[in-house]
KEMARTOR-720765 format. One record per atom (N, C-alpha, C, CB): residue in three letters; residue number from 1; x negated, y negated, z negated. Coordinates in nm, 2 decimals, m for minus. Glycine has a CB too. Example, Ala and Ser with C-alpha at 12.3 -4.5 7.8 and 13.67 -1.06 7.14 Angstrom:
[ala 1 [m1.32 0.57 m0.78]]
[ala 1 [m1.23 0.45 m0.78]]
[ala 1 [m1.32 0.33 m0.78]]
[ala 1 [m1.13 0.45 m0.90]]
[ser 2 [m1.28 0.22 m0.71]]
[ser 2 [m1.37 0.11 m0.71]]
[ser 2 [m1.29 0.00 m0.79]]
[ser 2 [m1.41 0.06 m0.57]]
END
This chain:
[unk 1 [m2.82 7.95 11.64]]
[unk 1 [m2.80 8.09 11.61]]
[unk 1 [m2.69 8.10 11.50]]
[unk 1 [m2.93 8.15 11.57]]
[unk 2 [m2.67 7.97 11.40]]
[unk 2 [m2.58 7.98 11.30]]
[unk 2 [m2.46 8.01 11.36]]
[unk 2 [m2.56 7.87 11.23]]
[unk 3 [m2.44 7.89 11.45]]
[unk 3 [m2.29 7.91 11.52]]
[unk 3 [m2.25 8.05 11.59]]
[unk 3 [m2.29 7.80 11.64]]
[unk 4 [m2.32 8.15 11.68]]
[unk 4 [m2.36 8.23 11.70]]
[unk 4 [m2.28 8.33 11.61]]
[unk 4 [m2.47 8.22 11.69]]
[unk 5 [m2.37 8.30 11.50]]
[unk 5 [m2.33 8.44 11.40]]
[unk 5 [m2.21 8.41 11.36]]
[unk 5 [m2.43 8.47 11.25]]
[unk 6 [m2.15 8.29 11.29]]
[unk 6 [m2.03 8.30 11.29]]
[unk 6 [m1.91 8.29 11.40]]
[unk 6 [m2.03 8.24 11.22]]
[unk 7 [m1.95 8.30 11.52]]
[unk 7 [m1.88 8.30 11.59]]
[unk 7 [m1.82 8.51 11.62]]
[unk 7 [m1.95 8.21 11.69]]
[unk 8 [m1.94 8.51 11.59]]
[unk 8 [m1.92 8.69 11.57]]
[unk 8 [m1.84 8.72 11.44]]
[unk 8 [m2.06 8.77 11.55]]
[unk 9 [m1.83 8.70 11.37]]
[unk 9 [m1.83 8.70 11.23]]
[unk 9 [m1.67 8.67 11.25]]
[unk 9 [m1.93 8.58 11.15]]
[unk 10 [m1.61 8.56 11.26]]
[unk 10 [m1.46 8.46 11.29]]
[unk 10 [m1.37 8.56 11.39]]
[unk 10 [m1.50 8.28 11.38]]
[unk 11 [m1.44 8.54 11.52]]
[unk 11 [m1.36 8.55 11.67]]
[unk 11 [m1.38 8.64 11.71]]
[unk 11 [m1.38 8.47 11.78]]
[unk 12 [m1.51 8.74 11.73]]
[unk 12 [m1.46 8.85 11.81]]
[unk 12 [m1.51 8.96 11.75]]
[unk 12 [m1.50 8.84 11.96]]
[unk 13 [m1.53 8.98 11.62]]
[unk 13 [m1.52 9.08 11.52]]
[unk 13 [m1.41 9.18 11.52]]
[unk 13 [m1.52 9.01 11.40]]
[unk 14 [m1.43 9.29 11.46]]
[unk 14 [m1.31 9.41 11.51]]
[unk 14 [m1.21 9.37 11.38]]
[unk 14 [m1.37 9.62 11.51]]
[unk 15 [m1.09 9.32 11.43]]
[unk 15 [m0.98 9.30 11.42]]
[unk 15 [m0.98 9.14 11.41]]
[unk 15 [m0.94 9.38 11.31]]
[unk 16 [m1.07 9.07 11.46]]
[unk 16 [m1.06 8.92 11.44]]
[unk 16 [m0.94 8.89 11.51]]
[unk 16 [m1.19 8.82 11.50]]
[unk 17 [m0.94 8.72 11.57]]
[unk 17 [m0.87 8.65 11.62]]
[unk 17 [m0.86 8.71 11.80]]
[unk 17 [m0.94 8.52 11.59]]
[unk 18 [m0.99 8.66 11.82]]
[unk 18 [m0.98 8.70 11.96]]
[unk 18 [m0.92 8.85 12.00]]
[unk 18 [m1.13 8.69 12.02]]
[unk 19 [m0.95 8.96 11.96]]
[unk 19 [m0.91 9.04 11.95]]
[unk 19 [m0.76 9.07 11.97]]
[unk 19 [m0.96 9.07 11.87]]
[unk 20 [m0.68 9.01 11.86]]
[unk 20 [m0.56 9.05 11.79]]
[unk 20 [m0.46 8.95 11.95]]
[unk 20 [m0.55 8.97 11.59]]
[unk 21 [m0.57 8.84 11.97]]
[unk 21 [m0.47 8.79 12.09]]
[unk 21 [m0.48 8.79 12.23]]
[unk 21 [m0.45 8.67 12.09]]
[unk 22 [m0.62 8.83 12.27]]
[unk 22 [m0.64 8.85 12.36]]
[unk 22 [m0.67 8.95 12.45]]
[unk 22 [m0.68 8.81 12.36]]
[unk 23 [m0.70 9.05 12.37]]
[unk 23 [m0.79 9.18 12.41]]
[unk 23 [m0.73 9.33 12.34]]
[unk 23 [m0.97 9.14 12.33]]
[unk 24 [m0.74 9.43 12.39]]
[unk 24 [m0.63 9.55 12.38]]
[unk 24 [m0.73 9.61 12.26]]
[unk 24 [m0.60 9.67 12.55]]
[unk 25 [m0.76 9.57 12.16]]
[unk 25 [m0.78 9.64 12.07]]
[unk 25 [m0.93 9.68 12.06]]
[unk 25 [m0.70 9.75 12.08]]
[unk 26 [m0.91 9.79 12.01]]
[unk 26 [m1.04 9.94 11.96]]
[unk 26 [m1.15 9.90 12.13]]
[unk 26 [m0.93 10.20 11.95]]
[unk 27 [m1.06 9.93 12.15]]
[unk 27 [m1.09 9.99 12.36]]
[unk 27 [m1.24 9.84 12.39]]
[unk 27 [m0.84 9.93 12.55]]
[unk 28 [m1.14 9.71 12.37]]
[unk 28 [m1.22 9.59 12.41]]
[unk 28 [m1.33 9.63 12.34]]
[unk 28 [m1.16 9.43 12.37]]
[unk 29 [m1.33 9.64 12.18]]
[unk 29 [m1.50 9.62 12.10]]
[unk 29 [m1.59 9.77 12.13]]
[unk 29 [m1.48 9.60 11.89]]
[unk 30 [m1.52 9.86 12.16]]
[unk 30 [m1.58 9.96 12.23]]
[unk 30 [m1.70 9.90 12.32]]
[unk 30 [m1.47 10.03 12.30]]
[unk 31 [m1.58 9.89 12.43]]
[unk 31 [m1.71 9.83 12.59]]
[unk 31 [m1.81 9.72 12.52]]
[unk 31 [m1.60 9.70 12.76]]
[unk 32 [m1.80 9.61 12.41]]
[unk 32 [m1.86 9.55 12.43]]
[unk 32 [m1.96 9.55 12.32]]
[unk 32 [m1.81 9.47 12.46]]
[unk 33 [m1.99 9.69 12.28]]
[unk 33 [m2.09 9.76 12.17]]
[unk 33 [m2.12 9.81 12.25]]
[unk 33 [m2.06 9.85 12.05]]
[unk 34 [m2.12 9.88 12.37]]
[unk 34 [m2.21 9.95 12.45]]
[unk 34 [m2.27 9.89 12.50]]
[unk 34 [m2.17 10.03 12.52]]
[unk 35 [m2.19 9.78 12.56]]
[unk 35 [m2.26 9.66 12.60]]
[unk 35 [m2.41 9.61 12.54]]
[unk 35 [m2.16 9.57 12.58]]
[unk 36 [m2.36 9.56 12.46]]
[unk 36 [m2.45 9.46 12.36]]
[unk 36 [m2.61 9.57 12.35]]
[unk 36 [m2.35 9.42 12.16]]
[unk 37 [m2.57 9.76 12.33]]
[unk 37 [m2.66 9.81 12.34]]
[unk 37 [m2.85 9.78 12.43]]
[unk 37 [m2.58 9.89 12.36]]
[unk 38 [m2.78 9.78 12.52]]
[unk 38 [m2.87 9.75 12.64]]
[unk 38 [m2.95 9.57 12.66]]
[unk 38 [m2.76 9.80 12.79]]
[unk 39 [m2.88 9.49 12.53]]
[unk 39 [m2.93 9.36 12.51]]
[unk 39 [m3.02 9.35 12.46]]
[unk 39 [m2.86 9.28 12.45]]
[unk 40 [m3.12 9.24 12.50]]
[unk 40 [m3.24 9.20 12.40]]
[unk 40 [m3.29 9.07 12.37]]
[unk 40 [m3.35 9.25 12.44]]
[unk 41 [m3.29 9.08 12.27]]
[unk 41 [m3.29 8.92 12.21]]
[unk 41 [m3.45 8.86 12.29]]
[unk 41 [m3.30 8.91 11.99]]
[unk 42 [m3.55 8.91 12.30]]
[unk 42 [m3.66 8.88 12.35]]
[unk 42 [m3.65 8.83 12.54]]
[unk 42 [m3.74 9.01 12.32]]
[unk 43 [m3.53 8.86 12.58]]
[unk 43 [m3.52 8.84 12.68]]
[unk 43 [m3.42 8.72 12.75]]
[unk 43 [m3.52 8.95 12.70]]
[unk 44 [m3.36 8.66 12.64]]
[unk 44 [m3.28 8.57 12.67]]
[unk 44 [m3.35 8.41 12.67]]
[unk 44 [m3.17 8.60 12.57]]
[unk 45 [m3.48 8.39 12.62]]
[unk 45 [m3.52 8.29 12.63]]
[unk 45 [m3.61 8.22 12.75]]
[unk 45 [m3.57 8.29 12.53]]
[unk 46 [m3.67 8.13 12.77]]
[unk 46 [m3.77 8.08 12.86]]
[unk 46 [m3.89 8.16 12.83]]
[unk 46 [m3.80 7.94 12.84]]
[unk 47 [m3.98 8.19 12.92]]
[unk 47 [m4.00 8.21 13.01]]
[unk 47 [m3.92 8.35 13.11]]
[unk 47 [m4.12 8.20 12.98]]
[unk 48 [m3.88 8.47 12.99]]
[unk 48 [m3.89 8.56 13.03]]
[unk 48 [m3.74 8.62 13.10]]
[unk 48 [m3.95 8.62 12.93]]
[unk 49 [m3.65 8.51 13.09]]
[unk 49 [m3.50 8.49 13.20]]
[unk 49 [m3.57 8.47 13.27]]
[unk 49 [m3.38 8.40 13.19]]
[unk 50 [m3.62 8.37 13.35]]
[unk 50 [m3.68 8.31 13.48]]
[unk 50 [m3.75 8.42 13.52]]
[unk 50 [m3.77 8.19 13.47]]
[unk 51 [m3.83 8.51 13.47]]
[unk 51 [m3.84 8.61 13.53]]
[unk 51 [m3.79 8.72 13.56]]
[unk 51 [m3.89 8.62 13.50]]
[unk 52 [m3.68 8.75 13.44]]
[unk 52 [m3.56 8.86 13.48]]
[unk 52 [m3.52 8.82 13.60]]
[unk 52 [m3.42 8.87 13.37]]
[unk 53 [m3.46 8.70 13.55]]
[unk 53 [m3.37 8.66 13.68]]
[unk 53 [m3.45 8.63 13.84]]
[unk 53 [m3.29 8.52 13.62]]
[unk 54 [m3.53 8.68 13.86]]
[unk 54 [m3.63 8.65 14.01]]
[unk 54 [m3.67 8.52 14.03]]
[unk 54 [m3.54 8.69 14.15]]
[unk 55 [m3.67 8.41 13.95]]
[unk 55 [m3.69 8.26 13.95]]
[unk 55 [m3.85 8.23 13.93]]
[unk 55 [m3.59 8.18 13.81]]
[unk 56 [m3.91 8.30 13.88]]
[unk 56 [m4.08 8.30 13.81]]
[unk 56 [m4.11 8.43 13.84]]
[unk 56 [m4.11 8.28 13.63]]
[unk 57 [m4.25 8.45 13.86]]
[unk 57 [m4.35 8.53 13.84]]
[unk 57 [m4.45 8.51 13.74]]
[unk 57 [m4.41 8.54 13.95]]
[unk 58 [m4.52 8.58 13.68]]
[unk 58 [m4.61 8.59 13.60]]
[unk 58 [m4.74 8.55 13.65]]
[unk 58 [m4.61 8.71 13.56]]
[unk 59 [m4.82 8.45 13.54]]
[unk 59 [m4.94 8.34 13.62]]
[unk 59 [m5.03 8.40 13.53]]
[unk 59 [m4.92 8.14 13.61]]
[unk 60 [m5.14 8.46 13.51]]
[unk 60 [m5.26 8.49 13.47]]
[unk 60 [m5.38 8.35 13.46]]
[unk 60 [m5.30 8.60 13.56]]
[unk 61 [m5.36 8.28 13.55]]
[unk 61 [m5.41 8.17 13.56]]
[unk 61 [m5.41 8.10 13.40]]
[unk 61 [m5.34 8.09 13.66]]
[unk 62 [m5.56 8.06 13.35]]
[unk 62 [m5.57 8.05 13.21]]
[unk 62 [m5.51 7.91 13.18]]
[unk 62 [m5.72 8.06 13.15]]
[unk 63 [m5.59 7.80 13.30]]
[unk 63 [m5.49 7.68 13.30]]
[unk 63 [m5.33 7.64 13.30]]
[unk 63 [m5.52 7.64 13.39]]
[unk 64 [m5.29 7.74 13.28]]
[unk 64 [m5.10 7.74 13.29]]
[unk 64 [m5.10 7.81 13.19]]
[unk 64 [m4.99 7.82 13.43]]
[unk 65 [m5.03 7.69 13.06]]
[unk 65 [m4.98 7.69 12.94]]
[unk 65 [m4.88 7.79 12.94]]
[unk 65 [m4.95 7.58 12.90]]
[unk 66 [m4.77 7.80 13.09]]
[unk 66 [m4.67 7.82 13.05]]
[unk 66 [m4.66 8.01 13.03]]
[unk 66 [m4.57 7.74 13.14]]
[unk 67 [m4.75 8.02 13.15]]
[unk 67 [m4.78 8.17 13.16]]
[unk 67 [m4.69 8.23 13.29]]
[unk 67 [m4.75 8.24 13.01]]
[unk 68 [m4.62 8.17 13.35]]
[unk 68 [m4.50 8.18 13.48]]
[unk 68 [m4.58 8.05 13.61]]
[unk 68 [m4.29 8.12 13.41]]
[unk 69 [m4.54 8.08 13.70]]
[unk 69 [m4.55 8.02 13.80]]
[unk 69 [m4.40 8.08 13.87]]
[unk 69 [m4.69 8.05 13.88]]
[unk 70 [m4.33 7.93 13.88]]
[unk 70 [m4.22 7.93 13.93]]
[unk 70 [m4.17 7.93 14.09]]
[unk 70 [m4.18 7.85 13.87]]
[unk 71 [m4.12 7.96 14.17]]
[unk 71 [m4.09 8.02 14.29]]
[unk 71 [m4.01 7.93 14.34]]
[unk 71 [m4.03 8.14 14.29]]
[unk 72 [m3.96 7.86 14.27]]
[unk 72 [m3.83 7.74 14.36]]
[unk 72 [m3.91 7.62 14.25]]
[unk 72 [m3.59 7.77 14.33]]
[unk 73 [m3.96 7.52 14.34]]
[unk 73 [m4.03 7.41 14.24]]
[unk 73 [m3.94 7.34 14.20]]
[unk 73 [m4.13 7.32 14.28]]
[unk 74 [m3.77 7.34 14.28]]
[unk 74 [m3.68 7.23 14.23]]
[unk 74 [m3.58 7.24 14.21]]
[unk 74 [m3.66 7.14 14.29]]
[unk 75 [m3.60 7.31 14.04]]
[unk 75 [m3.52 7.43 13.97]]
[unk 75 [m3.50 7.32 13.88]]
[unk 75 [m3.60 7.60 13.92]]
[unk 76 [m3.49 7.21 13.84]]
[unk 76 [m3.49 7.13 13.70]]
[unk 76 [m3.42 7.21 13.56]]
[unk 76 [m3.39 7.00 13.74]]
[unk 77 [m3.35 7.33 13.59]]
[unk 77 [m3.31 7.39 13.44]]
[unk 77 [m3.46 7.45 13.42]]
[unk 77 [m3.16 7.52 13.43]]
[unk 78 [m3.56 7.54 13.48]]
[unk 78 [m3.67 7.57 13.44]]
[unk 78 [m3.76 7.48 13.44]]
[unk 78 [m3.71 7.66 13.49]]
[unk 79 [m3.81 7.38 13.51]]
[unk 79 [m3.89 7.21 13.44]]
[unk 79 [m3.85 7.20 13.32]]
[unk 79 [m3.84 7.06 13.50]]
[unk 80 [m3.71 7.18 13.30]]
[unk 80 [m3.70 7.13 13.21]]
[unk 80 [m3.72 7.19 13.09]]
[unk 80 [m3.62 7.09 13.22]]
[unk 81 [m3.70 7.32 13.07]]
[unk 81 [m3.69 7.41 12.96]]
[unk 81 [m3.83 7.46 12.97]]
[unk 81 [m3.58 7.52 12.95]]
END
């Protein structure tokens, strides 16, 4: 998350780098404040991508630690994570 923050912070901050060379200005950090609006940090981790993303369903089953039951068993990025 360090890297992260300073990557916001450095590169694509209003008037950073990225900006000044890649991207048309005001207009770019505009879209991607509106953007970022509709983001949630709660939703970017395991379990609850695999379920955004249609990969898991939700397991009630007390014996499953994980709390998902997954839909493609030979998903190795969700095994693994």
């Amino acid at each position: 998350m360090h890297i992260n923050a300073l990557t916001r912070l450095i590169l694509i901050n209003s008037g950073g780098i990225l900006e000044k060379i890649l991207f048309p200005g005001e207009t770019c950090m505009q879209i991607t404040c509106d953007l970022y609006k509709d983001w949630k940090f709660t939703e970017q981790g395991l379990p609850s991508d695999l379920i955004k993303r249609g990969m898991a369903v939700e397991d009630t089953n007390e014996n499953n630690p994980t709390g998902i039951q997954l839909l493609m068993l030979d998903y190795p990025y969700a095994i693994e994570g």
